[in-house]
C-alpha positions in Angstrom: -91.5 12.7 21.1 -93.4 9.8 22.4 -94.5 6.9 20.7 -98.4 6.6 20.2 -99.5 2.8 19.5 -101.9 2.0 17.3 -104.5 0.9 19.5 -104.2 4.8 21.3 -105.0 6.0 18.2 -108.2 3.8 17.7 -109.2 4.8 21.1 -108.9 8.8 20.0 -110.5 7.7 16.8 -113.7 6.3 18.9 -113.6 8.8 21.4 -113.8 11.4 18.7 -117.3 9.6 17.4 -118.4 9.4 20.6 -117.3 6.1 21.7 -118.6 4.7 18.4 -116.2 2.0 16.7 -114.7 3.1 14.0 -116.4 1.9 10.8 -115.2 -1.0 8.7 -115.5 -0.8 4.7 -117.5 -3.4 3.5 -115.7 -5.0 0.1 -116.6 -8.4 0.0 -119.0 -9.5 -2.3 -122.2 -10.9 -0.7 -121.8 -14.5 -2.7 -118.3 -14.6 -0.9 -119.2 -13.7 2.4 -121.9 -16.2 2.3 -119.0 -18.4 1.1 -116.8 -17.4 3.6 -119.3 -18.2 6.4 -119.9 -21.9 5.1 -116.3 -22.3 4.0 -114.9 -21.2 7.4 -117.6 -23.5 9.5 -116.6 -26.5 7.8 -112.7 -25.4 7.9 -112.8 -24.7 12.0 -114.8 -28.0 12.6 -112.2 -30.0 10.2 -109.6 -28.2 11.8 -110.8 -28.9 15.6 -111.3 -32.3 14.5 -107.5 -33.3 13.1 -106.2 -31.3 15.8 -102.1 -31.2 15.6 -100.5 -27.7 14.7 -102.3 -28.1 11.1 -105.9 -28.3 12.5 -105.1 -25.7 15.0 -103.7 -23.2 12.2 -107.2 -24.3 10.0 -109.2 -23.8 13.1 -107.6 -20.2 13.1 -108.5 -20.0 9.5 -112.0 -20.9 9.5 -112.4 -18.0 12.4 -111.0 -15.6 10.0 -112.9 -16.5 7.1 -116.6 -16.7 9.3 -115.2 -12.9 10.6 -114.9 -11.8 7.2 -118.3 -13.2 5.7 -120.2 -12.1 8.9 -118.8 -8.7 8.3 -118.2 -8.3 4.9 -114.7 -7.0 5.6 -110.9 -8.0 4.4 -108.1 -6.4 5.3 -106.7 -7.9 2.5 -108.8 -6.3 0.0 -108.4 -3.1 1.9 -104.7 -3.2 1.6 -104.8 -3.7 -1.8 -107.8 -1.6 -2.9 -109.2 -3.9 -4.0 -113.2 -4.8 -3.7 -115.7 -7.3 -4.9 -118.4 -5.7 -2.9 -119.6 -4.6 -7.0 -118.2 -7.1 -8.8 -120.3 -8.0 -12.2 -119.9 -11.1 -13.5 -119.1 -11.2 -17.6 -120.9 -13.5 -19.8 -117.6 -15.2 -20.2 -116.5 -15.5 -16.4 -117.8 -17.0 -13.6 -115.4 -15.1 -11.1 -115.3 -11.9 -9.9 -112.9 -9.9 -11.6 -111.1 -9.3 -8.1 -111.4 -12.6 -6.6 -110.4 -16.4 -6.7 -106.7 -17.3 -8.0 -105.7 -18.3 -11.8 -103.7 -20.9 -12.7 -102.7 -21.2 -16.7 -100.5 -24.7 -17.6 -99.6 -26.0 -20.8 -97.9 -30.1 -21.4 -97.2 -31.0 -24.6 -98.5 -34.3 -26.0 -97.4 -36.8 -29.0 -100.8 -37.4 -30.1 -102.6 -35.5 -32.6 -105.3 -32.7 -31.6 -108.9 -34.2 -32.9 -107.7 -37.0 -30.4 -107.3 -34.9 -27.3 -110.1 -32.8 -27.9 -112.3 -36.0 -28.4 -111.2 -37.4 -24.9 -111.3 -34.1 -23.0 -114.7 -33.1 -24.1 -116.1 -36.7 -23.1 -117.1 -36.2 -19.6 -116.8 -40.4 -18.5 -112.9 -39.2 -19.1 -112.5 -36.5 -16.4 -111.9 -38.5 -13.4 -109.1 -40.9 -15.3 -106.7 -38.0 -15.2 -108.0 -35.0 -13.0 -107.1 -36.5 -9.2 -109.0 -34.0 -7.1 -112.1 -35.2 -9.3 -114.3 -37.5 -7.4 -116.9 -37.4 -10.1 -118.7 -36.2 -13.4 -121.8 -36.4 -14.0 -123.6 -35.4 -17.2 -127.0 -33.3 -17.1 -127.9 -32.6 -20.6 -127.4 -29.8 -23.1 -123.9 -29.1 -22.3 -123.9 -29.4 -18.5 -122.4 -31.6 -15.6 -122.4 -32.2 -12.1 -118.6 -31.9 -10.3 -117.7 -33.4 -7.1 -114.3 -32.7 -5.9 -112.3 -33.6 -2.9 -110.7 -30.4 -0.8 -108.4 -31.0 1.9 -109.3 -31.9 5.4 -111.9 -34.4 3.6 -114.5 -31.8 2.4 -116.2 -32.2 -0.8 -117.5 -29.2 -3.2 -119.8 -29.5 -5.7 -121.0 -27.3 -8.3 -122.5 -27.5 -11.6 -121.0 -26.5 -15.1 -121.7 -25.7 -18.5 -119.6 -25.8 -22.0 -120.6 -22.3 -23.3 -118.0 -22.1 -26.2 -115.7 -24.4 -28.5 -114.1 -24.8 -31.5 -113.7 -28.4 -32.8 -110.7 -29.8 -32.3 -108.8 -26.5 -30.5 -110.8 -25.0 -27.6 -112.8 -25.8 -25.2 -114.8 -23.3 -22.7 -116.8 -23.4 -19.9 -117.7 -22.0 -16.2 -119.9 -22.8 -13.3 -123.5 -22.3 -12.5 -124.8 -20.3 -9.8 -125.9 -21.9 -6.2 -122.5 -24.3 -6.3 -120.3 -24.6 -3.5 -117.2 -23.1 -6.2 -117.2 -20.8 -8.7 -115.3 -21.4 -11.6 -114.5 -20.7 -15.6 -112.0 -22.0 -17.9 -110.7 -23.0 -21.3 -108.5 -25.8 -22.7 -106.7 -25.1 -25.9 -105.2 -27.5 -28.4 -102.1 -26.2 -30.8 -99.8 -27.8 -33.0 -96.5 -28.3 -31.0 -93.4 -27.4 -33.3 -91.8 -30.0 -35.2 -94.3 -32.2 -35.2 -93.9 -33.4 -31.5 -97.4 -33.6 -31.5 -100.2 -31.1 -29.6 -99.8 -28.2 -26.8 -102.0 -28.6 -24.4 -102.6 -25.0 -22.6 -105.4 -24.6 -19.9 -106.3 -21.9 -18.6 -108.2 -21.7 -15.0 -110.1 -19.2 -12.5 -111.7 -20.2 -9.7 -113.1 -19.0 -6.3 -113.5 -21.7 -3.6 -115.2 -20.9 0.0 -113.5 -18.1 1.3 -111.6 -16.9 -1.7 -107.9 -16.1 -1.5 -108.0 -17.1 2.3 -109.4 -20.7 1.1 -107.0 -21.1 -1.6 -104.2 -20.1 1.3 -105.5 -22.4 3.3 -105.7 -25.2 0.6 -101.9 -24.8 -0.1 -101.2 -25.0 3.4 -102.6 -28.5 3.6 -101.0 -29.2 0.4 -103.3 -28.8 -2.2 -101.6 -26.4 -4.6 -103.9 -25.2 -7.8 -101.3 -25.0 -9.4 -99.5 -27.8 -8.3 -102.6 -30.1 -9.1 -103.0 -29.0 -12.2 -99.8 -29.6 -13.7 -100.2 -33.0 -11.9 -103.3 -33.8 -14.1 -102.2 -32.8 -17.7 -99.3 -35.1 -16.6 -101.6 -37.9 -16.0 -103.2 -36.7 -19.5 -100.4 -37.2 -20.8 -99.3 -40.5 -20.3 -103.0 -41.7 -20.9 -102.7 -40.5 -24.0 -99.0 -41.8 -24.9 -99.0 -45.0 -23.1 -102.8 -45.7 -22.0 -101.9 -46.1 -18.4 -100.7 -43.7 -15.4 -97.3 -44.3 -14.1 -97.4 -43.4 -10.6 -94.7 -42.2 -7.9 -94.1 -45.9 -7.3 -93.7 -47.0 -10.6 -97.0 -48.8 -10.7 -100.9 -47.9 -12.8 
């Protein structure tokens, strides 16, 4: 029997609708395809800019990501079943259930945990351990300004409110609507055993330009979530324990 390839098939598939192309699910979220758009403009023109097999593969990116906002397709998604075409957003979460990437990390810290919460919940402190931070800005009644630096030298911003705490063990909060990320998260402070001081456990969600493509694409360049995070609760942590950041060199 011979082989039929795939693009036969397609062309059966058309013929059999008339010559219409065959239709494209749309599961993507209008909020991410409007992402995706921007998010893939800025990547391509970065990307074209560098130039060098990097800036070529963003280029390449930023293609795919204005494709899927301007059509509201991902194959992706499709492969997986999954959608965020309906996503609701909870009270609690600023993410779509189906979208973004989470990223949970915990450091343990010898100082006590009315301490840690006091310096993590004063905004002025944010940018002293958090290196992707550019800046914090206080608004009022629980809110702030972020600025952060992406890769390719592209800056997001977004707005954010604390919506939940408990003194002294948790801290909660998630973006507003109409910034460049969505995001929601908690912080947690817990008695480490033996007295070796406080756990430090945060918890993250977040859905940059493009969604899982962006975050892809932020890892290729070498900017990790993951990676980053664990990099700031160690900077935390010897803020806390020393007062200074030791860095790769051995200098503050």
């Amino acid at each position: 029997m011979a082989m039929v390839s795939v693009d036969v098939i397609r062309a059966r598939e058309e013929e059999a609708r008339g010559g219409r192309p065959v239709a494209r699910p749309v599961n993507v979220g209008q909020a991410e395809r409007l992402a995706s758009q921007v998010g893939g403009g800025v990547l391509m023109a970065a990307g074209l800019l560098r130039g060098g097999w990097k800036g070529l593969v963003a280029a390449g990116l930023g293609g795919a990501l204005l494709y899927r906002g301007a059509t509201g397709h991902c194959s992706l998604y499709q492969a997986l079943g999954a959608s965020t075409a309906d996503d609701e957003r909870g009270p609690a979460d600023s993410v779509p259930a189906q979208a973004g990437v989470r990223v949970e990390e915990a450091v343990t810290i010898d100082r006590p945990a009315e301490e840690l919460f006091r310096f993590w919940r004063d905004d002025a402190n944010k940018t002293k351990f958090m290196g992707d931070i550019e800046s914090v800005t206080p608004l009022g009644d629980d809110r702030s300004r972020w600025v952060m630096r992406a890769p390719l030298g592209v800056k997001l911003q977004w707005d954010a409110e604390v919506y939940n705490e408990t003194p002294n063990e948790m801290i909660a909060w998630r973006s507003l609507e109409g910034g460049d990320i969505d995001t929601a998260g908690s912080v947690h402070f817990t008695a480490a055993p033996g007295g070796r001081g406080t756990e430090v456990r945060l918890n993250q969600k977040f859905n940059p330009p493009g969604g899982k493509l962006g975050v892809a694409v932020a890892k290729l360049m070498g900017h990790d979530p993951a990676s980053v995070t664990r990099e700031n609760l160690r900077r935390l942590k010897q803020i806390m324990e020393t007062g200074s950041v030791v860095t790769s060199g051995g200098s503050a």
